[in-house]
N, C-alpha and C positions, 0 to 999 in steps of 0.2 A: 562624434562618431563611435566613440566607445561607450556610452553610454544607453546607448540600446541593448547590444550585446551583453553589458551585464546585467540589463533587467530580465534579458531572455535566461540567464544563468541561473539567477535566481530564482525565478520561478519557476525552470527545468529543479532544481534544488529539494524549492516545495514543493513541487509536485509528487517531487521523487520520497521523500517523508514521509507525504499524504499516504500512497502507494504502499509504503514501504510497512507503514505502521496498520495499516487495513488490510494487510496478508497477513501478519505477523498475530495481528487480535484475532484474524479466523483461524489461524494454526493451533492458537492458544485453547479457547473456546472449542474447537474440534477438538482438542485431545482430551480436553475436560466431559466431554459428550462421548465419545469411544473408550472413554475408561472404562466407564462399565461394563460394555461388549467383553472390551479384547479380558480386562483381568477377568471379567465373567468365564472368559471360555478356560480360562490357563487354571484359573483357582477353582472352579464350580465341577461339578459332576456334569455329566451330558441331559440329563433331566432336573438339574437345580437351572443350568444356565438354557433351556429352554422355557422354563416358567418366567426367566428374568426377562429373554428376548420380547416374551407376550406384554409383560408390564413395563417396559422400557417403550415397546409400540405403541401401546394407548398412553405412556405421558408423553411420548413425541408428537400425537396425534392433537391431544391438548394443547401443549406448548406450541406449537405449529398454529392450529385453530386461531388461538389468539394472536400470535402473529399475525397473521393474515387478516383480523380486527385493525388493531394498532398497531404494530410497527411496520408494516410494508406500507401501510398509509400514509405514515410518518416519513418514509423515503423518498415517496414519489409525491407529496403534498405540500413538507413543513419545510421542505427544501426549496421550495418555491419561493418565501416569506420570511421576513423577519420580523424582530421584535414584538407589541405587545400579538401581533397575530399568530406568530410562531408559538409564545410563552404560553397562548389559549390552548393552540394545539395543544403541546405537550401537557398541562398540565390535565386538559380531560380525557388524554388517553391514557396516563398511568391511571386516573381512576377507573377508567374503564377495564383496565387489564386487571386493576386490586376485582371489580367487580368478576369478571371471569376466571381468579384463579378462587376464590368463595365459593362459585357454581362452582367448579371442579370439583374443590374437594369434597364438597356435598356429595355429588357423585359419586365420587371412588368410593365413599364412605357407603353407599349404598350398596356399587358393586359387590363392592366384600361382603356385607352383609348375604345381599341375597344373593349372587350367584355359587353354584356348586364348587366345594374347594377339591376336584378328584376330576378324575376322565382326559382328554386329551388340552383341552381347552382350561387350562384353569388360572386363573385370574387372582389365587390369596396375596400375591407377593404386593401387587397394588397399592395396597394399606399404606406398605414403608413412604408413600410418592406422597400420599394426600395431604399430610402437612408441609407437606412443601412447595404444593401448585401456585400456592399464593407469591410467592416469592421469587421463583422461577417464571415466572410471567411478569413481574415486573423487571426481573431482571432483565429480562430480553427486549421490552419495550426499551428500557435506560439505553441499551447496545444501540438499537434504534435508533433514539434521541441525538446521539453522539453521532453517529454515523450521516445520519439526516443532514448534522449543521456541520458536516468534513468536518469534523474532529474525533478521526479513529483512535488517535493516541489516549483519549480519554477513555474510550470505549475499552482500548488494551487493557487501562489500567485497571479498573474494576474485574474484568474476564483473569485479570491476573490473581486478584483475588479471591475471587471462583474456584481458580486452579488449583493454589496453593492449599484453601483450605480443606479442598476435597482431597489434595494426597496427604496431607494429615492426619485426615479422616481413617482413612485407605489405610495407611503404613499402622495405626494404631489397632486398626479392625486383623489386618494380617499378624502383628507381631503378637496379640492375644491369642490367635487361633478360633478367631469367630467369625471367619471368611462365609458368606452366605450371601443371599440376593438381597435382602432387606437390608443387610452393612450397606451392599455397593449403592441401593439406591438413596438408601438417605445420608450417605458421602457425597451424592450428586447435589442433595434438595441440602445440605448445609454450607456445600460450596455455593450455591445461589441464595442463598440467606444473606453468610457474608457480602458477595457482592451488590446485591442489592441494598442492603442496609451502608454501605460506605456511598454509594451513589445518591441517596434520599441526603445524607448526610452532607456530603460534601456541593452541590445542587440549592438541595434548601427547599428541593419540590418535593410536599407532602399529598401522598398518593390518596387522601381521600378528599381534597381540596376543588378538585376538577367535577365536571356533570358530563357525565355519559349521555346523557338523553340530548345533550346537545353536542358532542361528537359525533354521534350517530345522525343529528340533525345535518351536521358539516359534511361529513365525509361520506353519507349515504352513498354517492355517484360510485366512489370506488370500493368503499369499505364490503358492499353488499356485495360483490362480486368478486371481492377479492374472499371472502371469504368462502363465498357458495365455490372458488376456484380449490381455494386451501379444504373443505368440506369432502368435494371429490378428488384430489390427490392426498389425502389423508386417508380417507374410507379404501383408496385403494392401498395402502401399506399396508393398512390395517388387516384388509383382505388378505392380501400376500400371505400374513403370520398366518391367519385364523387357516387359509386354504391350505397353506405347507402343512401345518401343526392338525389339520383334521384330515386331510387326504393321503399326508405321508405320514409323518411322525415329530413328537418335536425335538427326537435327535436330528432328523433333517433340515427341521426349520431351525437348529441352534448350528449345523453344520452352513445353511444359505446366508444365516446371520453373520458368524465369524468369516465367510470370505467376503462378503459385503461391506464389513466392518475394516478389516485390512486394507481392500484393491479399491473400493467404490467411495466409501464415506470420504475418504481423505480427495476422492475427486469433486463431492457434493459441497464439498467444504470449502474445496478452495471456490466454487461455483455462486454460493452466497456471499462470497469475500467479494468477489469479483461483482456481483451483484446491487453489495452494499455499495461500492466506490463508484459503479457506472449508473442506476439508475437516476439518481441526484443528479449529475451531470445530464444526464439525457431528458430527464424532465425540463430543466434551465433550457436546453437545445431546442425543444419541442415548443413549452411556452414562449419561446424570442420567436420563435419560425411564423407566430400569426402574427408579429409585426410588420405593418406594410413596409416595402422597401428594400435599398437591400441588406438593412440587415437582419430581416426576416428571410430571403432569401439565402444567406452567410451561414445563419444557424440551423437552418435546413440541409443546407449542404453537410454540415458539420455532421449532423446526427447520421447521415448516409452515410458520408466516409468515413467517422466510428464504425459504423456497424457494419461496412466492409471488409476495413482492414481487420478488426478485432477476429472476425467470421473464419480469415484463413488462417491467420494467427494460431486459432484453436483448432480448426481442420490438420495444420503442422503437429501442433502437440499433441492431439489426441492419436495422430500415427502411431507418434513416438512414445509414448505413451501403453499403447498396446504392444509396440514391438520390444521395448523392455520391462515391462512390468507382467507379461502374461509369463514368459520362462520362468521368471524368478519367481512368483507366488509358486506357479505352479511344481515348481522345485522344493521350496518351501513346505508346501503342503503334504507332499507325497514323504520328503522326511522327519515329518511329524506321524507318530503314529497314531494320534491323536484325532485328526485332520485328514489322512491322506484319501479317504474316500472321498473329501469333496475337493480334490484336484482339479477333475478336469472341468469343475465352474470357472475355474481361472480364465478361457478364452471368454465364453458367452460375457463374462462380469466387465472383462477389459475393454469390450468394445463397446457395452452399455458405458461408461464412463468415459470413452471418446462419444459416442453419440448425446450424451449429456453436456461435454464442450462444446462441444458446433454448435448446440444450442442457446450457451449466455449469452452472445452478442443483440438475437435477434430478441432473448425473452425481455435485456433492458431496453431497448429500443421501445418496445412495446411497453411495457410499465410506463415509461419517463412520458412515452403518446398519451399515457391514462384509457388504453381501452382494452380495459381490463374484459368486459363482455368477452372480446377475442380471445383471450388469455382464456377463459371456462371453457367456453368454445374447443379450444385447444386442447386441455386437463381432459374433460368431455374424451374427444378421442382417444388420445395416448391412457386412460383409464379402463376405456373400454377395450382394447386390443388389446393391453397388458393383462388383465384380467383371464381373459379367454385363452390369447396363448398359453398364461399359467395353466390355467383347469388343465389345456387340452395336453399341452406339455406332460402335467402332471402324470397323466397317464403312463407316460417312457421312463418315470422315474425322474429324479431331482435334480440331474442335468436336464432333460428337457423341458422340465420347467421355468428354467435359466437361461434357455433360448427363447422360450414364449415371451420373458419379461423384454428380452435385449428385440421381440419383435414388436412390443410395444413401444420402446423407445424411438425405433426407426420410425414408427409413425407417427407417434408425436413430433418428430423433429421436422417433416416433410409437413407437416400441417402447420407449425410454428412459420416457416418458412413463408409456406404460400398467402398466410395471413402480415404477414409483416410487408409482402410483398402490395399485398391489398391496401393495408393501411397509411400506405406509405400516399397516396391519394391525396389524404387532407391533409399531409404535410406542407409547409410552405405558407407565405404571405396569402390573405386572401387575394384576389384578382380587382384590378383598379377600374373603377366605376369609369365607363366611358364617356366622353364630353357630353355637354347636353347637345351640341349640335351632330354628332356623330347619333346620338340617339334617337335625334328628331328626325333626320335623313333614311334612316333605319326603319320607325315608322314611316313614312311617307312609300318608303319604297314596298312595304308589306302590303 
């Protein structure tokens, strides 16, 4: 009799771990990713740290891009399988990602070259990123890797080495007095060196060992979707910068950045935490549900009432959430003199990152389904509203352009919804072939 209860214990235990250690790796990794932002804004001039905000966009657009190649494929794929099928997995997607941080930096190397280094828009800071794409992209594939086979604590451990080395980086770039956007970003691209280099290490998986042309072969279904998704929510941040920084200013776009970077990132952050732990599970939920029976039936259910309970769960927080986080930024902000014109972003900002919660529950349901098509679908919209509010926003000035974004969110998240609600259809065992005499009677009676 007792010894149910304590298998239940124990794996309440693990579970609790698993959890524990896949917040903890995205807290870590978020702060390593907002270092730049927030010490950009504290240490930088108001036009050093909007040139940083621009080349910090396009390697987030990068590092993202790829992402959305190999490692969200890797979540909702290699989670499925093990052994020598999983080990294929991964080892052709770190080649693939070694192959897209190479294009990258090609690129940036270009950008610099030939784009204009003056005007509103300007792009020199880039430079410091390019030798670093390559490694920053594998690193984030590794994160993947870990995450994919539930094992976040490994994932920590490498992001912990990320962290460290980039504030050492950081504290030696300060204590010289050669605080500038080129230090902060290639403090980012040396902390992703390190970590990637102990993760190839301790692994044993060498990144040019794998064939992209046959990952691409495998994961076409999602990879091309997930990317063409990641393609249009990237092109719109990207937008975001470029339209703040040439319609306003890029003190204003370094002003949308830093309350963004404070009230928002740390909700986007915990939202891939959250991400990385449920879409793996929900894919295992989704794949068992086409087993006839009932326990294709069981893990149908399962994935529904996840993504119910989780839905109010984060409808709770994101309240609470906006009801004490909007005072306090916006307190915050107004006693910085620094900051205090863009105060009053703090409501619009607060509630785009509750409408950003209501929405993880339903976006892993959707991944762990694999149909991703919905997912672009989706990006699609919430891209295009956001968009347009900004322009139109723009017009009122740099709050209203804060309300444009937070009216994009609203509609991506009602689109999110009504598709999840759709796909929810082909959830479940398929339907049991009927007798042959029930089918014979059937004709007969036609």
């Amino acid at each position: 009799m007792t010894e149910q209860p304590s298998r239940r214990l124990q794996a309440l235990r693990v579970a609790s771990r698993f959890v524990g250690a896949g917040l903890l790796d995205q807290v870590v990794i978020a702060t390593a990713n907002a270092a730049n932002t927030l010490l950009g804004g504290i240490l930088l001039s108001k036009s050093q740290f909007g040139a940083l905000a621009l080349a910090l966009s396009v390697g987030y657009f990068s590092m993202y891009l790829n992402r959305a190649i190999v490692g969200d494929v890797l979540l909702a794929l290699a989670s499925r399988y093990d052994g020598d099928h999983r080990a294929r997995l991964i080892r052709n997607g770190l080649t693939t990602a070694l192959c897209s941080g190479l294009v990258t930096t090609l690129i940036f190397v270009a950008i610099w070259l030939l784009w204009p280094h003056s005007g509103k828009i300007d792009l020199h800071e880039l430079i410091w990123l390019a030798p670093f794409m390559l490694p920053i992209m594998l690193h984030d594939t590794a994160r993947c890797d870990y995450l994919a086979d539930r094992r976040p604590e490994k994932a920590l451990g490498i992001d912990l080495v990320w962290f460290g080395t980039q504030a050492v980086a950081i504290v030696a770039m300060v204590l010289t007095g050669n605080s500038s956007p080129g230090g902060l970003l290639a403090a980012w691209g040396i902390g992703a060196t390190a970590g990637a280099t102990v993760y190839v290490l301790r692994e044993g998986h060498l990144p040019w060992a794998g064939n992209p042309k046959a990952w691409l072969a495998e994961t076409r279904h999602l990879s091309g979707w997930f990317t063409a998704t990641a393609v249009v929510a990237q092109v719109q941040v990207l937008s975001i910068s470029f339209l703040v920084a040439g319609k306003l200013s890029k003190i204003d776009l370094g002003n949308l950045r830093f309350v963004q970077t404070v009230q928002l990132q740390p909700v986007q952050n915990l939202v891939a935490a959250i991400q990385g732990l449920l879409v793996p599970r929900a894919s295992r939920n989704a794949a068992d549900a086409a087993k006839p029976g009932a326990e294709g039936q069981a893990a149908a259910a399962t994935l529904r009432r996840q993504t119910r309970q989780l839905a109010i769960a984060f409808a709770i927080l994101g309240a609470v959430m906006v009801a004490a986080v909007w005072p306090l930024v916006s307190w915050i902000l107004t006693e910085t003199g620094k900051f205090a014109e863009a105060a009053p972003l703090a409501l619009p900002i607060a509630l785009q990152g509750a409408v950003y919660l209501l929405q993880v529950p339903f976006t892993a349901a959707m991944r762990g389904m694999h149909r991703a098509r919905m997912l672009f679908v989706q990006y699609v919209v919430f891209a295009a509203v956001s968009l347009t509010g900004l322009s139109v926003g723009a017009n009122y000035g740099l709050q209203g352009a804060a309300w444009g974004l937070l009216t994009g969110s609203t509609a991506g998240l009602i689109c999110m919804m009504v598709l999840y609600a759709y796909a929810l259809k082909w959830v479940g065992p398929p339907p049991e072939p009927a007798p042959a005499t029930t089918r014979l009677d059937a004709a007969q009676n036609a």
